[in-house]
C-alpha positions as CSV (number, residue, x, y, z in Angstrom):
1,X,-18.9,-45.0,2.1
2,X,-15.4,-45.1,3.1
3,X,-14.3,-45.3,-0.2
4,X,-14.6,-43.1,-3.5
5,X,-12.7,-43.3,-6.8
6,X,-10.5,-45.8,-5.5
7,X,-8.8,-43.6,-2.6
8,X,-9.4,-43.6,1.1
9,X,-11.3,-40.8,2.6
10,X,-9.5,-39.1,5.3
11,X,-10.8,-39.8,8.3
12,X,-12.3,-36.9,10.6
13,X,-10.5,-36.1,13.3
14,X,-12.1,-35.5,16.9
15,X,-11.7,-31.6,16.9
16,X,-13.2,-31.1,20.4
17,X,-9.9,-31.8,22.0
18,X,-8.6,-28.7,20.8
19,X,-11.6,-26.4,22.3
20,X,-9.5,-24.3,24.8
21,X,-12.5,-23.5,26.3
22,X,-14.0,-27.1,27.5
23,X,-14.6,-26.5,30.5
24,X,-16.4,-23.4,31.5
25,X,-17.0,-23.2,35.1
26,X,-14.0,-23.8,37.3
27,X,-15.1,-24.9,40.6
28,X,-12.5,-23.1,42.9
29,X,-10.9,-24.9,45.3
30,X,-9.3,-23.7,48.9
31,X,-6.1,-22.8,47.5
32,X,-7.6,-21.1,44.8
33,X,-9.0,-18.6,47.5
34,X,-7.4,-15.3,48.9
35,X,-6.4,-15.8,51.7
36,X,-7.0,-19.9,51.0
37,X,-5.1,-22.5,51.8
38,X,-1.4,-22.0,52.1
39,X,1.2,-23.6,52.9
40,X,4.3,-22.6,55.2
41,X,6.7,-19.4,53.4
42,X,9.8,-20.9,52.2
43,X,13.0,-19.6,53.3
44,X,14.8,-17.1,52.6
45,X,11.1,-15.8,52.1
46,X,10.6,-14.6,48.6
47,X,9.8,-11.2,47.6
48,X,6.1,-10.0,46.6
49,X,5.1,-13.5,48.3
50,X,1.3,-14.1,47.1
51,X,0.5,-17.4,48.6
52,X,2.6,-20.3,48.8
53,X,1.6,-24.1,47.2
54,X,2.0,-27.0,48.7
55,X,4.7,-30.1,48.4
56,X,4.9,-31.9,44.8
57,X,2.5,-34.5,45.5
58,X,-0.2,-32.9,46.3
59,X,-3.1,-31.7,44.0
60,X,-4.1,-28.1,43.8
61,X,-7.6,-29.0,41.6
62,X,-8.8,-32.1,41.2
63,X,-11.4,-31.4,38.6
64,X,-10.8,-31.4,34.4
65,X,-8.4,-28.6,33.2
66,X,-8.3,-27.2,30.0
67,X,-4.8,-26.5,28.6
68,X,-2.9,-23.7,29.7
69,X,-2.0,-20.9,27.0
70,X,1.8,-21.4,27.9
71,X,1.7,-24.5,27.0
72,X,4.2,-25.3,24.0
73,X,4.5,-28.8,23.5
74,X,3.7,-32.0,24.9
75,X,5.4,-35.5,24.6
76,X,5.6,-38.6,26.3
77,X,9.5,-37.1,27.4
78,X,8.9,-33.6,28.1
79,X,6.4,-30.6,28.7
80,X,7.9,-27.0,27.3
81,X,6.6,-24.0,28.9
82,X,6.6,-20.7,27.3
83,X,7.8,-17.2,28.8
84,X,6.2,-13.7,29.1
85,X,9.1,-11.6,27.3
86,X,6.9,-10.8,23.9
87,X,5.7,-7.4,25.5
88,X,9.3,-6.8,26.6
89,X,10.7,-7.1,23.2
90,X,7.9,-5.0,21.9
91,X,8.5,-2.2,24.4
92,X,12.4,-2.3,23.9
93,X,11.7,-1.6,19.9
94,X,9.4,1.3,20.5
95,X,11.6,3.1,23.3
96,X,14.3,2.2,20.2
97,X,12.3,4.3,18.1
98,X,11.5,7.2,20.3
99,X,15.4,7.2,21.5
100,X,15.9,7.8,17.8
101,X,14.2,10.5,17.4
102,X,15.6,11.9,20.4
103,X,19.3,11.3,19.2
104,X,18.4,13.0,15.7
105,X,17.0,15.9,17.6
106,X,19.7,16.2,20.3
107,X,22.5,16.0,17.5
108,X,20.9,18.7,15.4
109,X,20.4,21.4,18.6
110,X,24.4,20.0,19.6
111,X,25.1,21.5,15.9
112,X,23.4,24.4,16.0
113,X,24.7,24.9,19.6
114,X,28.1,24.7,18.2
115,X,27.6,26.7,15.5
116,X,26.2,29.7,17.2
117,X,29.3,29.0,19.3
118,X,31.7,29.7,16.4
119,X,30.0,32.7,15.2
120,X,30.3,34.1,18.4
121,X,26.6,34.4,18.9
122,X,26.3,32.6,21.9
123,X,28.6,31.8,25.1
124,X,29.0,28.3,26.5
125,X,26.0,27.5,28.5
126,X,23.9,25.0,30.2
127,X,22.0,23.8,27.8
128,X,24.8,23.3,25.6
129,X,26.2,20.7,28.5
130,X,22.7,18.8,28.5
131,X,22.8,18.5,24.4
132,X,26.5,16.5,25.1
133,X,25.1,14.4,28.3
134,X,21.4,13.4,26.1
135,X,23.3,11.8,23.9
136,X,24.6,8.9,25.9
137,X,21.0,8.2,27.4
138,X,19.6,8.2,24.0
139,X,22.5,6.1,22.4
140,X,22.0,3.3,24.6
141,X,18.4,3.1,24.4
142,X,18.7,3.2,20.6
143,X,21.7,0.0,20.9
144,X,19.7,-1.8,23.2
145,X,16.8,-1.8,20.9
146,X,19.3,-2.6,17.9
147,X,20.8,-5.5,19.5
148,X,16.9,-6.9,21.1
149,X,15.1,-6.7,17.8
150,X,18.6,-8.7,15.7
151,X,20.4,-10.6,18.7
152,X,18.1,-11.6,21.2
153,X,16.0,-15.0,21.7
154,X,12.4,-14.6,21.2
155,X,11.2,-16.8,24.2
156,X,12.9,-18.1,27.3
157,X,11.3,-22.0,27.7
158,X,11.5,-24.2,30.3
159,X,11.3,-28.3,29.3
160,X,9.7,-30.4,32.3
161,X,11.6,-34.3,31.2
162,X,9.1,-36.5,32.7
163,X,11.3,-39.9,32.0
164,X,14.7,-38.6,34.2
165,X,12.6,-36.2,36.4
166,X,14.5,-33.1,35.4
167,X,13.8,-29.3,34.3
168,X,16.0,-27.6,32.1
169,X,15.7,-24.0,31.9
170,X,16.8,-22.3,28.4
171,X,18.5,-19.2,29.8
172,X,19.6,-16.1,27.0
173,X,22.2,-13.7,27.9
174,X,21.6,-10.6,29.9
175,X,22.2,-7.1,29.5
176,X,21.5,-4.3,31.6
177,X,19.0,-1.4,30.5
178,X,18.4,1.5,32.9
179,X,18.9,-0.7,36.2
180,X,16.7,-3.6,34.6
181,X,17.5,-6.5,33.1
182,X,16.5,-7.6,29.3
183,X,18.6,-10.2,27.1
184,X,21.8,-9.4,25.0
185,X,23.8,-10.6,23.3
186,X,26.3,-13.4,24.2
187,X,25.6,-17.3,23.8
188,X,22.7,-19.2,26.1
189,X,22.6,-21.5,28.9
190,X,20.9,-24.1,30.3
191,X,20.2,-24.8,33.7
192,X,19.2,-28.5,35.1
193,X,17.2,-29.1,38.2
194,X,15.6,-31.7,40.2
195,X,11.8,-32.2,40.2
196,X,12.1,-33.4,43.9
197,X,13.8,-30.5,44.7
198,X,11.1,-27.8,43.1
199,X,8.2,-25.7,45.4
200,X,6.0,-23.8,43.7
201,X,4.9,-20.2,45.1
202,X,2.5,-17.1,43.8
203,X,4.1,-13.7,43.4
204,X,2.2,-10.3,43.3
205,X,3.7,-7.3,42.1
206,X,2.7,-3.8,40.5
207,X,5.1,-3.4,37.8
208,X,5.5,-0.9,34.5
209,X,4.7,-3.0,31.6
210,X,6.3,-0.4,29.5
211,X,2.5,1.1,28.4
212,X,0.8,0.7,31.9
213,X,1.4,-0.2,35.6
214,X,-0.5,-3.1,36.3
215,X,-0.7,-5.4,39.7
216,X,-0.1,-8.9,38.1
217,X,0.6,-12.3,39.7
218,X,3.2,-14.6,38.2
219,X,4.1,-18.7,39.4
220,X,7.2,-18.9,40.4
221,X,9.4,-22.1,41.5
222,X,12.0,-22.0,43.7
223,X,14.7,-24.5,43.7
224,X,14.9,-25.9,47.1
225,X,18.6,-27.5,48.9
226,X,17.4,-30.8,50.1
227,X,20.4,-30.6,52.7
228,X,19.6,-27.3,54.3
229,X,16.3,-26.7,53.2
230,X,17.0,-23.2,52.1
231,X,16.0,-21.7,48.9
232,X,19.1,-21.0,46.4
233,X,16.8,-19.8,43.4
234,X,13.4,-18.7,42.3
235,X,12.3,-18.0,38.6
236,X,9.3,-17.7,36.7
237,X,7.3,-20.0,34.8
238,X,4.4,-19.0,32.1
239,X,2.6,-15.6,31.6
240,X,1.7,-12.8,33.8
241,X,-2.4,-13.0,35.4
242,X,-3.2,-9.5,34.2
243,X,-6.2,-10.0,36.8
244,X,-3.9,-10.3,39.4
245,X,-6.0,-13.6,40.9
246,X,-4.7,-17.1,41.4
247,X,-6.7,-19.1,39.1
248,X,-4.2,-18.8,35.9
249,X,-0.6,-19.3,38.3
250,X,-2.2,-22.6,40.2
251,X,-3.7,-23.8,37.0
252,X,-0.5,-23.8,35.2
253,X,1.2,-26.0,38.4
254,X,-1.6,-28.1,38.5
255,X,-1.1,-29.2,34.8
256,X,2.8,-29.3,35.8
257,X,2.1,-31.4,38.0
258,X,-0.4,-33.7,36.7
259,X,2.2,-33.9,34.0
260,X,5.5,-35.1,36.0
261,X,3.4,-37.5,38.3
262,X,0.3,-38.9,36.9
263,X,1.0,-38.4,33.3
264,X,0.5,-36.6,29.8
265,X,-2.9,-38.2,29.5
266,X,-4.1,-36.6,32.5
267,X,-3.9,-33.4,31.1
268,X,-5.3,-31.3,27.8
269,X,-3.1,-31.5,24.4
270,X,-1.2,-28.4,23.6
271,X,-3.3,-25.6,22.1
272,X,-3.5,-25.1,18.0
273,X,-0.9,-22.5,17.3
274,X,-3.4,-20.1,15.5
275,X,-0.8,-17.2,15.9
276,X,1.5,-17.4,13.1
277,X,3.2,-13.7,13.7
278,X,1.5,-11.9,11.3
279,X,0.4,-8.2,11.9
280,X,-3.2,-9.3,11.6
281,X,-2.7,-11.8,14.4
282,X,-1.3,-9.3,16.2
283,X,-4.3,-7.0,15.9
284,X,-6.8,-9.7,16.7
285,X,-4.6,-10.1,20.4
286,X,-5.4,-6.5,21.2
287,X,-8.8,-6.5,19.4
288,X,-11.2,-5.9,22.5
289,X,-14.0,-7.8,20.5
290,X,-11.9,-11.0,20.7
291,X,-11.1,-11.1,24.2
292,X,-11.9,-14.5,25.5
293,X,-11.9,-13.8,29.4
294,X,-15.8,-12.4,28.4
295,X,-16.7,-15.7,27.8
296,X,-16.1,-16.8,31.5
297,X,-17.9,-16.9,34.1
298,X,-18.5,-14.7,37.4
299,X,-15.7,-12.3,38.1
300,X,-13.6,-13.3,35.2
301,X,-16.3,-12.5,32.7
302,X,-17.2,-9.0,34.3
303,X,-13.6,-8.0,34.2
304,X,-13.7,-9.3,30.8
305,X,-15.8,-7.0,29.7
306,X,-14.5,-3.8,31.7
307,X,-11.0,-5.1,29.9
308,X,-12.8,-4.7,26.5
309,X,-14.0,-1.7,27.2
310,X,-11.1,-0.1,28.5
311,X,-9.4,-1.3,25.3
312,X,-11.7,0.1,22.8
313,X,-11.6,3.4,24.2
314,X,-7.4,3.1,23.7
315,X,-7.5,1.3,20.4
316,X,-5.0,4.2,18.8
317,X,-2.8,3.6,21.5
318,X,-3.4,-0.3,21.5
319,X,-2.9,-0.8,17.7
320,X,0.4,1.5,18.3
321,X,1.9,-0.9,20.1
322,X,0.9,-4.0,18.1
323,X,2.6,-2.9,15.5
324,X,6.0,-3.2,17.9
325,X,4.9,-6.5,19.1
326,X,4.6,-7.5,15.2
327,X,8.4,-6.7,14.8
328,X,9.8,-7.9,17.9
329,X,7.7,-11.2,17.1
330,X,9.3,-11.5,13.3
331,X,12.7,-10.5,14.2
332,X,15.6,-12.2,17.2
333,X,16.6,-15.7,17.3
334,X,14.5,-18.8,17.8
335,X,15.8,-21.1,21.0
336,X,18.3,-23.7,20.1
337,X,18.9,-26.5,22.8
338,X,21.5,-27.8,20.7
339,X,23.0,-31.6,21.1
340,X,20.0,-31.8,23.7
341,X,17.6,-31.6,21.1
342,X,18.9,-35.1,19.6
343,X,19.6,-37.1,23.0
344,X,17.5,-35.8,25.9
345,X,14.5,-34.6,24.1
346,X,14.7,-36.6,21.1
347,X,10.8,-37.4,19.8
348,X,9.7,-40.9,20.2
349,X,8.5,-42.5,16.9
350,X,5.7,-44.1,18.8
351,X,4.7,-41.5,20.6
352,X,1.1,-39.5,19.5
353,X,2.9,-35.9,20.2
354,X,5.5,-37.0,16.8
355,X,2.0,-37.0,14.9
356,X,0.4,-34.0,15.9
357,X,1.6,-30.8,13.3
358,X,-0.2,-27.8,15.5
359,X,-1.2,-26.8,12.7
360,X,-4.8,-26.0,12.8
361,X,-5.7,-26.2,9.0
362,X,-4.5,-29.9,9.5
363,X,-5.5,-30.6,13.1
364,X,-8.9,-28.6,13.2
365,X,-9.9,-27.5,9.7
366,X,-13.4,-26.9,10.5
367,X,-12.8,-25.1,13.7
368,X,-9.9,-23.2,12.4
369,X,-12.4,-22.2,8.9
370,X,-14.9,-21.1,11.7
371,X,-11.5,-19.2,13.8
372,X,-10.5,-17.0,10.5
373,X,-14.3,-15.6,9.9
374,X,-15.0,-14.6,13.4
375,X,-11.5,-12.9,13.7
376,X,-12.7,-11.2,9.9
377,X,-15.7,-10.3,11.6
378,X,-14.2,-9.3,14.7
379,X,-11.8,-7.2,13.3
380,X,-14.3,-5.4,10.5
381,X,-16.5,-4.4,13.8
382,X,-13.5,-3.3,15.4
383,X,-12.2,-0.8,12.6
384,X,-15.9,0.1,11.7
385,X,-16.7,1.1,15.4
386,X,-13.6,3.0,15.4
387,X,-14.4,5.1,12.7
388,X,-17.9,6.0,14.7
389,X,-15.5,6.8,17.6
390,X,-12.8,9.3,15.0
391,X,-16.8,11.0,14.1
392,X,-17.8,11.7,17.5
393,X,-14.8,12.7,18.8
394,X,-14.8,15.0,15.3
395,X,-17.5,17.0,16.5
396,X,-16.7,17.0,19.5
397,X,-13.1,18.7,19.2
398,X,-14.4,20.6,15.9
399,X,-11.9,18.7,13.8
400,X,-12.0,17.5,10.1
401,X,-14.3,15.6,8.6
402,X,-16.7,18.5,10.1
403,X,-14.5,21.5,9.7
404,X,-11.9,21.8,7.3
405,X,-11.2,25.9,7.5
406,X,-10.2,27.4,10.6
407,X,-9.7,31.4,12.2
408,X,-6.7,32.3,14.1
409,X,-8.5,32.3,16.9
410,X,-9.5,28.9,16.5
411,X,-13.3,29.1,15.3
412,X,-13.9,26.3,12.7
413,X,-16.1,26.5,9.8
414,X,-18.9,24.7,10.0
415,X,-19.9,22.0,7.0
416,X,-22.5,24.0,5.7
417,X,-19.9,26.8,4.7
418,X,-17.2,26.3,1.9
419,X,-13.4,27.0,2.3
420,X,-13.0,28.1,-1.6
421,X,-13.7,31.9,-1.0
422,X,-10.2,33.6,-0.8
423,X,-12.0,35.3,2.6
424,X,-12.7,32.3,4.3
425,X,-9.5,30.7,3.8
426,X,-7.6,34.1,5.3
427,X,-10.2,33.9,8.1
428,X,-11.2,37.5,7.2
429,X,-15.3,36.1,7.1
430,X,-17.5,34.6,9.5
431,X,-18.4,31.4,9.5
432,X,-21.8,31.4,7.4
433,X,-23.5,29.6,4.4
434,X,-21.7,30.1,1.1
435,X,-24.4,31.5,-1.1
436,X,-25.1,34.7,1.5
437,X,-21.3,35.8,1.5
438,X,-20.9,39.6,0.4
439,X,-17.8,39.8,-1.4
440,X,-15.3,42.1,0.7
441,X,-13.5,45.4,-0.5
442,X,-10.4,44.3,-2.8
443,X,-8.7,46.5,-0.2
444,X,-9.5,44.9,3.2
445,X,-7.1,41.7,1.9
446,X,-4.0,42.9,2.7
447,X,-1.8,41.9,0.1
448,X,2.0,40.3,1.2
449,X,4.8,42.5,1.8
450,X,7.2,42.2,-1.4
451,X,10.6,41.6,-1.3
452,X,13.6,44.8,-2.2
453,X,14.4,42.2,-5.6
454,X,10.6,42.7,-5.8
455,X,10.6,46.3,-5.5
456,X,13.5,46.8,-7.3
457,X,12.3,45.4,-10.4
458,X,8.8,47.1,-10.2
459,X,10.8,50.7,-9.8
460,X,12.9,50.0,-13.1
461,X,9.9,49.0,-15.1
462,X,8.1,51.2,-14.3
463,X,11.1,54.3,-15.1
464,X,11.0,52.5,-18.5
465,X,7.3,52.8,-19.0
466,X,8.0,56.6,-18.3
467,X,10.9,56.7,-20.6
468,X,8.9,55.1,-23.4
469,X,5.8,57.8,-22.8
470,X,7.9,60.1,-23.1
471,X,9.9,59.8,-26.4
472,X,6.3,58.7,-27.8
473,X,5.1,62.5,-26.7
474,X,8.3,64.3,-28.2
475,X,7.2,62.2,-31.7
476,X,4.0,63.4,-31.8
477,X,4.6,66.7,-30.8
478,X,7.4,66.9,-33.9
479,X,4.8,64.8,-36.2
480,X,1.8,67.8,-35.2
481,X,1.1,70.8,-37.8
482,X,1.7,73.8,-35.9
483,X,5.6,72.2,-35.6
484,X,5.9,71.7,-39.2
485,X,8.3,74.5,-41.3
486,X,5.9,75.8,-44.1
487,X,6.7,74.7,-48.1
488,X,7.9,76.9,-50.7
């Protein structure tokens, strides 16, 4: 029945092409392998040189591909690639943070500093020099933060145009931090290149990702002179392989590829985006229970799982630093390509892409239904496991829930003990069961030292009280027989 109370029904949409895990097993091929195939370095020879690809032209895998998490958008005109700058912006905000709190601390030893230095309590000293120098350090660490989290782009894309064979690269300004660079603030740019002039290479590098240092590998193009044959500049394209391998780099180039020479329909659609910056998305990135990599195969699978363990043991730190990426995700500017946007890469009408929303209640409402209870699930065995982790780790360390009183010399009072005796909570008993504590002499509590207002006032009642005694015995004595005159 296609029909029902005079409407249409919507017809169901083929969901399967949105599974970003279609194909399973990836048959590696000889460039896939360390050492591989390679082909011969490019010159000047780049730095952290992993393995070099071979001419445009030439296919890397030749087997089905499922699409690429960098993968933005795809059209009939162009193929947008996203960049790996999310952790950055995430790591800029928290070293914000912590300069902050070094700047409030620095400023308030700089006034003390100086105002020992008035009183003439203290002489001009070292320290005093380091308070005025900490300041600078901290200063621009807190600015650069300031100006990443309101100024800066969010992403840095690359658009692959199949139809005039170019690649425009969206560039954001730069600013130094520390002897690295980050973006700033200052109006974009975009860079155009030649397909026919673009070689693809692997880098390797060990590098601080601002929590760890990790050996990633990265896929990196390099813009080649066609008249000299010498390299005159190298970026890179996509994410970071955390797993330092060369599966992720050459399958991102072989959908480039694919893409610029055979097609859009030789290659996946663009993923669903299911991440819609909110802090629960963020927590389900860094929850080790929804890492997909265990799903794989092989080598990838086992490290999958040593990832996810790794993880769950740091989930404090982990959710620490989600809740950075959250704000770096929901604040900076989105990429504009400006009058580019309406010539170059304006959307055919024809074209399938100008129909497709991303979004996945729309797209892949079943699947997506089935997405938001496993992430609830995933997320409620996450916390729930955690909170068997804070117990064990409680009595281990002796910490609360299982010992809320404590002795100054550390020993904790056990659950079976209460804190409510006055004793217990001076540390003046041992640690035993409530109902056999003998009650201490009044005088073994030492009471607290009293203040001279204290004394003071104690001394003058108490010369009153004597006063008053003693104009109540001169009464008496004058009120008593023997003191009385005899009557006539």
């Amino acid at each position: 029945m296609t029909e029902r109370l005079g409407k249409a029904m919507p017809e169901e949409k083929d969901e399967s092409v949105y599974d970003e895990r279609r194909v399973m097993e990836i048959r590696l091929s000889a460039w896939m392998k360390d050492p591989g195939e390679s082909a011969e370095p490019l010159l000047p020879p780049a730095e952290h040189l992993f393995k070099t690809l071979p001419e445009n032209g030439v296919s890397v895998y030749d087997c089905e591909l499922n699409s690429p998490e960098e993968i933005v958008r795809i059209t009939r005109k162009y193929l947008e690639i996203s960049a790996d700058i999310a952790d950055n912006r995430g790591n800029s905000i928290f070293m914000g943070v912590a300069a902050l709190f070094g700047l409030v601390y620095t400023i308030f030893s700089l006034y003390m500093f100086l105002s020992f230095l008035y009183e003439g309590s203290i002489r001009p000293s070292f320290g005093l020099f380091i308070a005025f120098v900490a300041i600078i350090p901290f200063g621009w660490q807190f600015r650069n933060a300031f100006v990443s989290m309101f100024y800066t782009y969010k992403d840095e894309p690359i658009r692959f145009h199949r139809e005039n064979g170019k690649i425009y690269r969206f560039i954001p300004a730069r600013m130094g931090v520390f002897g690295a660079e980050m973006h700033g603030k200052g109006a974009p740019s975009i860079r155009e290149y030649e397909w026919s002039n673009v070689r693809a290479e692997v880098t390797k590098i060990t590098m601080f990702l601002g929590r760890i240092f990790q050996t990633v590998t990265y896929l990196q193009l390099a813009i080649v002179d066609p008249a000299t044959g010498q390299v005159t500049e190298r970026f890179r394209v996509g994410f970071r392989d955390g797993l330092a391998g060369l599966l992720k780099p050459l399958l991102l180039w072989e959908s480039i590829r694919r893409y610029m020479e055979e097609g859009p329909e030789r290659i996946a659609v663009e993923p669903l985006k299911t991440n819609h910056d909110t802090l629960l998305d963020h927590l389900d990135r860094i929850n080790p229970l929804s890492l997909t990599d265990r799903k794989l195969p092989g080598t990838q699978g086992f490290f999958g799982y040593v990832t996810s363990l790794i993880m769950w043991v740091l989930s404090a730190i982990t959710i620490f630093f989600a809740l950075f990426d959250w704000i770096g995700a929901r604040t900076g500017r989105t990429p504009n390509w400006g009058e580019l946007e309406e010539t170059v890469f304006k959307p055919d009408p024809a074209d399938p892409a100008a129909h497709r929303t991303q979004n996945p209640e729309i797209e892949a409402p079943q699947k997506w239904a089935a997405e938001k209870q496993r992430r609830k699930k995933a997320l409620t065995l996450w916390f729930g496991s955690l909170s068997l982790q804070w117990l064990a780790v409680a009595a281990l360390l002796h910490i609360w829930p299982f010992c809320s009183c404590y002795y100054p010399d550390g020993h904790c009072i056990s659950l079976t003990a209460t804190c409510r005796v006055p004793q217990y909570q001076e540390g003046l008993m041992p640690a035993q069961p409530a109902e056999n504590l003998p009650m201490a002499p009044t005088e073994q509590i030492s009471a607290p030292e009293k203040t001279l207002e204290e004394l003071e006032r104690e001394r003058h009642l108490q010369e009153v009280t004597e006063f008053l005694a003693d104009v109540k015995r001169r009464k008496e004595a004058r009120q008593s027989p023997e003191n009385r005159q005899p009557s006539e």
